[in-house]
N, C-alpha and C positions, 0 to 999 in steps of 0.2 A: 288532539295533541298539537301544541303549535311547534313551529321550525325557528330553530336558533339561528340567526342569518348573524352573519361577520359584520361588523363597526366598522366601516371606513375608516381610516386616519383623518385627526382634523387635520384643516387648513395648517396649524400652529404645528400640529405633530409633524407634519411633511416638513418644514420651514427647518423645525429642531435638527430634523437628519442632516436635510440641503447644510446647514451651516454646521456639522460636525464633520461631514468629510470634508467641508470646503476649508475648515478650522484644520484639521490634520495634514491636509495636500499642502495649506502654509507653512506648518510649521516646519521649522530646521532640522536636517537629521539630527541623529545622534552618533556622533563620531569617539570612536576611543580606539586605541593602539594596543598591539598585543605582538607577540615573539613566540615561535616555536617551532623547540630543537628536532628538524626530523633528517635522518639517514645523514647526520654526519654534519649537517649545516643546520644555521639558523635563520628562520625566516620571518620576517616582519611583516608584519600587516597592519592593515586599517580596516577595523570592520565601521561599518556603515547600517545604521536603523531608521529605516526611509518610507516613507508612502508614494507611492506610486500611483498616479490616473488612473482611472480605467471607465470608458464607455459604455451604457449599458446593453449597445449591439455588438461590443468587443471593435474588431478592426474594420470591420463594415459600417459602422454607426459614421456617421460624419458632423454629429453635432460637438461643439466646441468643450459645452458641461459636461467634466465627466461624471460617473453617477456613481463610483466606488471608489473607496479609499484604500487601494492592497500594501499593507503590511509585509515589506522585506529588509530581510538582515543579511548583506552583502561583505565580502570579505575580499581585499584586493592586495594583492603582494607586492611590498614598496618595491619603489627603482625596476621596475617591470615594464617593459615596451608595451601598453597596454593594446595594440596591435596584435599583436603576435602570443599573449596568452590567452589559452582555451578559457571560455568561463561555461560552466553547468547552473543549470536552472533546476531547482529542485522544490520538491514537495510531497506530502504521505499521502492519505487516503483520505480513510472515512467510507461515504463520503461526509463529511464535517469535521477532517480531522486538521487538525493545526500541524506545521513542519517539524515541529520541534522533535520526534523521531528520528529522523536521519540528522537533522542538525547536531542534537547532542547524545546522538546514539554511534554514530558512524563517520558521518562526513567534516565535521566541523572541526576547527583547531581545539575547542572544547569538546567533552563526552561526560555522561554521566555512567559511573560504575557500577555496574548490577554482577550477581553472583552468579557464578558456571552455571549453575544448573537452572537458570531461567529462576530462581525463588526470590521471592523480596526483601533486598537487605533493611535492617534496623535503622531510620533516621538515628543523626541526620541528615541530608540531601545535598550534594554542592557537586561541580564540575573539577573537571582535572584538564591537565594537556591531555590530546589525544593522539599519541604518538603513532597513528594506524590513522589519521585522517587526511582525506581525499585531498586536502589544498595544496599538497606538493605538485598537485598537477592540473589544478585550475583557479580561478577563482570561481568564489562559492558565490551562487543567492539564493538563498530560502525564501521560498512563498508563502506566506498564509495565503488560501484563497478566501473569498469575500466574506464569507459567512465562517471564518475562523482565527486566531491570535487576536490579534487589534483590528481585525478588518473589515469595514462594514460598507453598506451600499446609502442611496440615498433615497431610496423610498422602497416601500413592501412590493411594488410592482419590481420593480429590478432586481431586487431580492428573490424574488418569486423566480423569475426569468433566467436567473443566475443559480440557483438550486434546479439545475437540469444536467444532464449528462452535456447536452449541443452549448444550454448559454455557459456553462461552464468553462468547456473550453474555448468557446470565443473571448470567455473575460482572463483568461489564461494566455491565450496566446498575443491579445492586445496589453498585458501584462508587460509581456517578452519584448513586445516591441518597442514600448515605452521606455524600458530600462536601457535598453541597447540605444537607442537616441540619446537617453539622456546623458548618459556616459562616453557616447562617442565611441562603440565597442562595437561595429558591424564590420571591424576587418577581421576581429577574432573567433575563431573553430567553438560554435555552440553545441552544448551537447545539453541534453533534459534526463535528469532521474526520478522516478517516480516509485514510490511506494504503494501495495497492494491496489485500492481504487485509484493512484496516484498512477497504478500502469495501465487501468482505464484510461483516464484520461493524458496518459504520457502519449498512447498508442495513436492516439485522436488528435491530439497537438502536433505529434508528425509531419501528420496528411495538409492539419488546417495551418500551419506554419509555412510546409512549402507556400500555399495558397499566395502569400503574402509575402514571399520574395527570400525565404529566410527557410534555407539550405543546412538539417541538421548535419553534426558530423556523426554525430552517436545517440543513441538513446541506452539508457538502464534502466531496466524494468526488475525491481528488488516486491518477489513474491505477487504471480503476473495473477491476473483475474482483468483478461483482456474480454473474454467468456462468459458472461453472467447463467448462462444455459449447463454450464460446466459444472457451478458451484451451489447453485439454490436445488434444494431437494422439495421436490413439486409433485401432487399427483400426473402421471403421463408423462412423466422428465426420468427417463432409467439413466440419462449419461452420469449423473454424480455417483448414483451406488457403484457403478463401475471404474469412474475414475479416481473414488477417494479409496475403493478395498485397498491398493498399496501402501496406500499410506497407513491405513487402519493397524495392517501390519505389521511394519515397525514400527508403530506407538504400542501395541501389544506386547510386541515383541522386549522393547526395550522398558516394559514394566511387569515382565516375567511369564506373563498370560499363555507363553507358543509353550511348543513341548517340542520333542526329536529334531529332527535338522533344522523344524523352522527355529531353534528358539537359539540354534547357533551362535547369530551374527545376525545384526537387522539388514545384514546385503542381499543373505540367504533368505529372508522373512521377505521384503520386498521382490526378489527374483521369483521364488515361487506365485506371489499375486500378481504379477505383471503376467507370466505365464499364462495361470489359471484364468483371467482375466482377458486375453487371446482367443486363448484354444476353446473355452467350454461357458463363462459367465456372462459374457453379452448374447451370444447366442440364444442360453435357457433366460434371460431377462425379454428377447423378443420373443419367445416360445408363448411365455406366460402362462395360461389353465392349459394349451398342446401341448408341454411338458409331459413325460412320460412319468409314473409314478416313481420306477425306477433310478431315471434320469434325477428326479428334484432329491432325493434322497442323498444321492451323491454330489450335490450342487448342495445344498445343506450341509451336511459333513463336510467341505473344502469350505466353505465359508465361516464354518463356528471355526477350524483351525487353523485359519487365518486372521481371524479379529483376534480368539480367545473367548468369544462370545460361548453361552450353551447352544447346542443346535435346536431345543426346543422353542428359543428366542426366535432363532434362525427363521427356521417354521411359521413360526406366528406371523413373525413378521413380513413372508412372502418373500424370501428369501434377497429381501432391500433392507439391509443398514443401515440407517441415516444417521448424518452427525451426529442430532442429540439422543439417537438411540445408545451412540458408542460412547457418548461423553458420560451418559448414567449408566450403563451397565456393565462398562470394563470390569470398572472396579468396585462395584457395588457391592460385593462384601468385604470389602474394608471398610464401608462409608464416604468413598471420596470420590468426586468430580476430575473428569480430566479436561484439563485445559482448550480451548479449539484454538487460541495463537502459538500457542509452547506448549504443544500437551509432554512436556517432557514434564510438568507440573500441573500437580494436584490442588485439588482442596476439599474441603468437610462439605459433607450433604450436611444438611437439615437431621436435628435426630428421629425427624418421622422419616426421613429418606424419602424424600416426594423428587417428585422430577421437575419441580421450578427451576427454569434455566433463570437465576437470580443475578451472577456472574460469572466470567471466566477469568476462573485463577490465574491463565496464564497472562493476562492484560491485569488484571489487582495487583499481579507483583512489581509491576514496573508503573503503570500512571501514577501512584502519588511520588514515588523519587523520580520521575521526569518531569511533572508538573511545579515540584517544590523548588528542584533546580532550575528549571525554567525562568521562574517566577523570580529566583534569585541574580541568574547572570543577567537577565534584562534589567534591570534595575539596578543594580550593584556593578556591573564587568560596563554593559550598553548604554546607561543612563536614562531608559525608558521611564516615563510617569510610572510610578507603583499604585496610582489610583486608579488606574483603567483594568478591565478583568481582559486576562489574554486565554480565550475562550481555545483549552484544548481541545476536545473534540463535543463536538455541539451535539447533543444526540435529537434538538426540533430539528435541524438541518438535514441530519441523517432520514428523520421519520418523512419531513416533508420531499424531498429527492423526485425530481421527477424522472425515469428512468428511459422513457419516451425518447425515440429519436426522430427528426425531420418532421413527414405529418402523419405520421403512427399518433393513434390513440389510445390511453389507456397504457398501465406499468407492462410491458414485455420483456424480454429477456436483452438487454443493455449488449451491443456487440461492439466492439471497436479496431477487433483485430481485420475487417475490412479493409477500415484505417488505413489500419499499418500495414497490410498488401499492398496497398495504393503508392502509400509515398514508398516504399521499399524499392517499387519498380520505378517510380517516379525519380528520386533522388539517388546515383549510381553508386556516390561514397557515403551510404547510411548505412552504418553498423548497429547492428545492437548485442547486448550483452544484459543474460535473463539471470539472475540470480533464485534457487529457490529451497527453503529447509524442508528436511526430510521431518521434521515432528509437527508440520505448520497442517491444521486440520482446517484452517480459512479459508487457504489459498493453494494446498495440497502440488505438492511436485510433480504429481502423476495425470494432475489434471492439465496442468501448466504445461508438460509432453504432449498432451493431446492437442492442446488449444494452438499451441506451434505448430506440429505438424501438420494442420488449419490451413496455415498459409499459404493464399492464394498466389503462389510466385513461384516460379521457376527453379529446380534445382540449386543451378548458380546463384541467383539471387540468393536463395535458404541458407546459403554457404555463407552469408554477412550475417548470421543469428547465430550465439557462441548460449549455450544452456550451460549455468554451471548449479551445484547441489552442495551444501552444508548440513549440518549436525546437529542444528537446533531450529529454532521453530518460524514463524512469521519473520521476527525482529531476528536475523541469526546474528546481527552484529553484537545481541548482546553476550555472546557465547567467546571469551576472546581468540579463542582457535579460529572457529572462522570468520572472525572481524580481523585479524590478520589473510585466513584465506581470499578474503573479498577483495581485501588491497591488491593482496598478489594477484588473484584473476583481473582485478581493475586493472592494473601495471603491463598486464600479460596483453590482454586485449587491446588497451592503447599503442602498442609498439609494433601489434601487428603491421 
């Protein structure tokens, strides 16, 4: 059998890249003006669609070429001392995902409108004012990182380098820095939001930001996965069965599956598995085959009536749940899938009822009307080229990811809330403020408790970490209860 060996780039191919980000870094932004009515006043703005440098050692590198072209849509409120206004740096996950999430889901003077209950409305797709967005209290800039919107690198090597947890946030935080120079904006209070992988790598910008002279005032962490150990279900890994059963349920709970007081109130549903989860299920997960026959039989029974699952399932399964056991069996005689970002949303198995995780409903319902608006206000509202693809979330990005950190070899378990113990004691006015949904089975609330009370810091210090909890899933902003709750916890925390 012979081995497939990788095709170098030619000469000519390297040449094409070098002169499409150097082509981009030239060109002029895109400037257009926009107005909107919030809490009483009107406020104007200039948003700005710009590329921005970026080195391919990040802020360490000292060579002049930069080797990537980042992709930001920047929003600055006229007649503003721009001194003296906060600006936030923002961006989602993935990892390979583009910003457009919080841009036009939550943050931005635009939003695109999705239905209460997390399901997919009918094209077709366009933005509104978003009278719940964050700009009354900063100016915005959205990131695409390298490998996502418009943003691309200058050769496969930097690419490669840049698709890491570490070059990641180097080429992030040398982002940060670039923008703030080039703007003349290093007297104003920076704050960073990140989304799901976005609070990976938020947690790590912290630490490598201090590095570089550049003092957060805040950080937001919307649906944390500081944790990679927390969330991946692994043989030898029991922390996830343990820390998603609360979540489990109240997605149970709130799809009718509990019975007697669990099936109350999902507060009740959750109280009970945080409990049971304490006193009796980490314990019999370290037992293992020492388990009493007795003991597993009652560990069994508390765990089918808390998913809703059968306890024969239970049984089989070694009394460990994993996501995609709970996402095909909830509701497997009705034939539907539950969702792992909004399991407050379903969708249809297969009519053989196979267990291909093919998609998750609760992300189907919202990427094609955030991609179609997307696609729309850049081109239409920002004046972006409409020939370039603005690459929502890149799923080669995602596959290639290197999750390796320093000189670790080999994919381990991604940690970055070290990180953020670091700069927490590091930098004395760092706040942060954790947002997380109680239907979110990605990034689970109960994991996101654990993975806090993690940190490595002192009491007082833990006192600057504010946890807040929502009603719907990953994205809660699309839920509009609590995309107004989020403003007000945002509102509440800044005035501390």
């Amino acid at each position: 059998m012979s081995e497939t060996t990788a095709v170098p780039p030619t000469d000519d191919a390297k040449k094409r890249l070098r002169d499409k980000v150097d082509k981009l870094l030239a060109a002029a932004p895109c400037n257009s003006e926009g107005s909107l009515a919030l809490a009483g006043r009107t406020l104007k703005y200039r948003a700005v669609a710009a590329f921005v440098p970026v080195t391919a050692g990040g802020v360490d590198d000292k060579r002049d070429e930069p080797e990537a072209a980042v992709f930001t849509t920047s929003y600055f409120l006229d007649g503003a001392e721009p001194g003296t206004r906060p600006v936030c740096f923002v961006f989602n996950g993935g990892p390979g995902s583009a910003s457009i999430w919080l841009h036009l889901g939550a943050l931005g003077p635009k939003r695109v409108v999705i239905r209460e209950d997390g399901t997919m409305p009918p094209p077709p797709y366009a933005v509104t004012d978003n009278q719940e967005s964050w700009f009354e209290h900063f100016d915005l800039v959205f990131i695409d990182p390298p490998h996502t919107g418009y943003s691309i690198t200058a050769s496969e090597e930097v690419r490669k380098k840049m698709l890491s947890v570490d070059g990641d946030v180097a080429a992030l935080a040398e982002c940060i820095r670039a923008w703030l120079g080039r703007h003349r904006r290093w007297s104003s209070p920076v704050y960073v939001a990140g989304e799901s992988y976005g609070t990976t790598r938020g947690a790590a910008l912290a630490d490598r930001l201090q590095d570089v002279g550049v003092a957060l005032s805040g950080l937001i962490l919307v649906s944390c996965a500081m944790d990679l150990q927390s969330l991946v279900f692994a043989p030898r890994n029991d922390l996830p069965y343990a820390l998603f059963l609360p979540a489990f349920a109240s997605v149970a709970q709130y799809h009718g599956r509990l019975k007697g007081r669990l099936a109350a109130s999902p507060e009740a549903a959750r109280a009970a598995a945080e409990q049971f989860v304490a006193d009796d299920y980490l314990a019999a997960l370290h037992a293992g085959a020492r388990l009493s026959a007795t003991a597993r039989r009652r560990v069994v029974r508390r765990v089918a009536e808390l998913t809703g699952l059968a306890p024969a399932l239970v049984d089989e399964k070694n009394l460990r749940v994993s996501d995609q056991t709970f996402f095909f069996e909830l509701l497997r005689d009705r034939g539907l899938i539950v969702g792992r970002l909004e399991a407050r949303v379903t969708g249809p198995m297969a009519a053989s009822r196979s267990r291909d995780w093919e998609f998750d409903p609760g992300i189907e319902a919202i990427a094609a009307p955030y991609t179609m608006a997307a696609h729309a206000y850049m081109s239409e509202e920002l004046g972006v080229d409409t020939q370039a693809r603005y690459e929502v979330l890149s799923h080669e990005a995602h596959k290639q990811w290197n999750w390796s950190r320093g000189d670790a070899t080999g994919n381990s378990y991604a940690s970055t809330s070290p990180d953020l113990s670091r700069a927490l004691r590091r930098n004395p006015h760092l706040r942060v403020l954790v947002a997380s949904g109680h239907y979110d089975l990605g990034t689970p609330y109960s994991a996101s408790d654990w993975s806090l009370a993690q940190l490595d810091v002192p009491p007082d210090v833990l006192s600057r970490v504010s946890h807040h909890y929502y009603d719907a899933g990953h994205m809660m902003y699309t839920r509009e209860a609590d995309m107004l709750k989020l403003k007000r916890d945002l509102a509440a925390w800044l005035a501390e």
